[in-house]
C-alpha positions as protocol buffer text, in pm:
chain_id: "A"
residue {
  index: 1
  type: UNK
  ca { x: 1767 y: 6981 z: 4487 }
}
residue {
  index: 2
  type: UNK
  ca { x: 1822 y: 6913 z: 4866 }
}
residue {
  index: 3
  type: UNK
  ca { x: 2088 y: 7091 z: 5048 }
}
residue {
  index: 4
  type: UNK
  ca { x: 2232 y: 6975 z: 5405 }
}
residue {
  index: 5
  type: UNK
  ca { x: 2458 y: 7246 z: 5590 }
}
residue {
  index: 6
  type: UNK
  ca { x: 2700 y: 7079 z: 5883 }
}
residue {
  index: 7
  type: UNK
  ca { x: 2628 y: 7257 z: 6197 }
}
residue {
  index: 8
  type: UNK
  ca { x: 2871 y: 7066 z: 6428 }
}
residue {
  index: 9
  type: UNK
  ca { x: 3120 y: 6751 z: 6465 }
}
residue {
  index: 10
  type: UNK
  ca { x: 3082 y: 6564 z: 6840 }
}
residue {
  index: 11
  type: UNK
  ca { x: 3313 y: 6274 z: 6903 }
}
residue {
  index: 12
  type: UNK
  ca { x: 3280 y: 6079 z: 7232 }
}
residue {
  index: 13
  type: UNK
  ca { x: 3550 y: 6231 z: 7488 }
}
residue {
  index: 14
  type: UNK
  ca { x: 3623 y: 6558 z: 7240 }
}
residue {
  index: 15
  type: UNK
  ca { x: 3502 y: 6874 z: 7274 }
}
residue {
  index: 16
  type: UNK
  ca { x: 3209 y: 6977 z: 7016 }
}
residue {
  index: 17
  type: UNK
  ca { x: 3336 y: 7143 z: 6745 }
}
residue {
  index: 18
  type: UNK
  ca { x: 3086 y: 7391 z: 6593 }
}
residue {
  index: 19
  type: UNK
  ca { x: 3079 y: 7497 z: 6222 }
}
residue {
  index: 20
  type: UNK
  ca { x: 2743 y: 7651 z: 6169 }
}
residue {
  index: 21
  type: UNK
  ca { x: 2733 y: 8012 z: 6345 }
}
residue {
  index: 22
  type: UNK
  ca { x: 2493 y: 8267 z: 6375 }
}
residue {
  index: 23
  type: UNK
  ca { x: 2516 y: 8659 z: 6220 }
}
residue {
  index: 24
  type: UNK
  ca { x: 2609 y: 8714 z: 6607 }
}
residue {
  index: 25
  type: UNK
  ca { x: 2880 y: 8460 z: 6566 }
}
residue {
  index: 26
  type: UNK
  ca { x: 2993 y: 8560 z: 6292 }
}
residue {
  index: 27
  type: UNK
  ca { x: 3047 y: 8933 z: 6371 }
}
residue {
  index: 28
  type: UNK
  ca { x: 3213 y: 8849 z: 6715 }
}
residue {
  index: 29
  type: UNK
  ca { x: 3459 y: 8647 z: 6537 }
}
residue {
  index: 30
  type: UNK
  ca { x: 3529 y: 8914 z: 6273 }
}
residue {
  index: 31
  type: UNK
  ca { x: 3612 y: 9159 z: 6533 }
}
residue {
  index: 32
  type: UNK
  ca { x: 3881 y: 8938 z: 6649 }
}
residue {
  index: 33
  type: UNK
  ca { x: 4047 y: 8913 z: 6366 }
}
residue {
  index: 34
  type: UNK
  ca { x: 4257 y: 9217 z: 6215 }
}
residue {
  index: 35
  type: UNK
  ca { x: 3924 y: 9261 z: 5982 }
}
residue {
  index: 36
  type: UNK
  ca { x: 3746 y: 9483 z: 6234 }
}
residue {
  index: 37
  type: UNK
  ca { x: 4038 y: 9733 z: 6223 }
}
residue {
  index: 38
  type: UNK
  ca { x: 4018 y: 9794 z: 5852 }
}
residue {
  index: 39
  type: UNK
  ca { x: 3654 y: 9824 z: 5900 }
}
residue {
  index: 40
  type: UNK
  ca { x: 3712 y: 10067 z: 6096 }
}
residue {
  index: 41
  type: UNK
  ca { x: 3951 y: 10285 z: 5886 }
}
residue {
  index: 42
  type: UNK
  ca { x: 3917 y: 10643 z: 5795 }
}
residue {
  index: 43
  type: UNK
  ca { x: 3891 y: 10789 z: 5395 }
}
residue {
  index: 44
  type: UNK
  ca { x: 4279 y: 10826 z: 5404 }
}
residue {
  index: 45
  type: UNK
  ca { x: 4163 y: 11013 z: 5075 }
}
residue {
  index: 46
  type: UNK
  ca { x: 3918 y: 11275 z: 5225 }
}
residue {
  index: 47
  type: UNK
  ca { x: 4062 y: 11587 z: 5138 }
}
residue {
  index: 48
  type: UNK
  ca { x: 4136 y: 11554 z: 4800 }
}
residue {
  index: 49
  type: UNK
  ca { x: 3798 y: 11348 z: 4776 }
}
residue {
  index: 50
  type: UNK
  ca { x: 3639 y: 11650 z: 4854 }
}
residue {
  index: 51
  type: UNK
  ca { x: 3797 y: 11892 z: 4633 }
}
residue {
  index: 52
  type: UNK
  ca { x: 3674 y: 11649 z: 4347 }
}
residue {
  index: 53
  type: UNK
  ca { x: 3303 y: 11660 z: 4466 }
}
residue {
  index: 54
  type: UNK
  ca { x: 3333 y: 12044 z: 4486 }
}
residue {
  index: 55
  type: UNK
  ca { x: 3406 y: 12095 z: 4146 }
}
residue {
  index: 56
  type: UNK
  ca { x: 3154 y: 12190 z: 3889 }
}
residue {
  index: 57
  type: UNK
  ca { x: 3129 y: 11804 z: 3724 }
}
residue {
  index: 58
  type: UNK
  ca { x: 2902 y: 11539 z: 3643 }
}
residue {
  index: 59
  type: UNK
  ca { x: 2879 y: 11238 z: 3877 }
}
residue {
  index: 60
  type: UNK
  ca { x: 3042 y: 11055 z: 3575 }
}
residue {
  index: 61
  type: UNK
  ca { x: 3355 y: 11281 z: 3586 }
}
residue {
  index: 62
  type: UNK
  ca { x: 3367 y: 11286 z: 3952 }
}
residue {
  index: 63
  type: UNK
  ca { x: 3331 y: 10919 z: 3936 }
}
residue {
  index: 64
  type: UNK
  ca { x: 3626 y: 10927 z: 3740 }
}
residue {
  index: 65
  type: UNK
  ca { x: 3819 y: 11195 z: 3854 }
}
residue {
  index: 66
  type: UNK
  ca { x: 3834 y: 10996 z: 4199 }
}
residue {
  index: 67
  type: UNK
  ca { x: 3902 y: 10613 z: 4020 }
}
residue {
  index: 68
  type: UNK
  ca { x: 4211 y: 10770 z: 3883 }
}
residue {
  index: 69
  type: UNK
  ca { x: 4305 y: 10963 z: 4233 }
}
residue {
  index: 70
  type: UNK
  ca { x: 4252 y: 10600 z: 4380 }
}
residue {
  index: 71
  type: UNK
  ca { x: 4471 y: 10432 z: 4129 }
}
residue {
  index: 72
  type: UNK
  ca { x: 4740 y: 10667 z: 4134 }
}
residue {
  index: 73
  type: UNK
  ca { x: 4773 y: 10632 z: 4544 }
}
residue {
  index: 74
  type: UNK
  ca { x: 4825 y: 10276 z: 4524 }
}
residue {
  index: 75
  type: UNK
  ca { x: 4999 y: 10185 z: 4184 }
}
């Protein structure tokens, strides 16, 4: 199988317009967007993250234990 991948579009008189980017490219474009930001975002479940981890359960329960917290903060 042979794959092409369009790097960029030039027209006489336009301005070239590039599609292929590199990971550099990519990432500077990602932090203009409003994706960076939630990147960026705290555990707004820390605390009671925490309190599940420091109880005396296996990583299944905890696993668990912290799906449900999850679901019950944003259902």
């Amino acid at each position: 199988m042979l794959e092409f991948e369009l790097s960029q579009i030039a027209f006489p008189m336009q301005p070239v317009q590039s599609y292929s980017t590199s990971w550099a490219d990519v990432n500077d474009a990602l932090r203009k967007t409003s994706f960076d930001s939630h990147c960026r975002m705290g555990n707004p479940f820390r605390k009671e993250v925490d309190e599940i981890v420091a109880r005396q359960l296996t990583n299944d329960e905890k696993l668990v234990a912290i799906l449900r917290l999850i679901q019950s903060k944003i259902t």
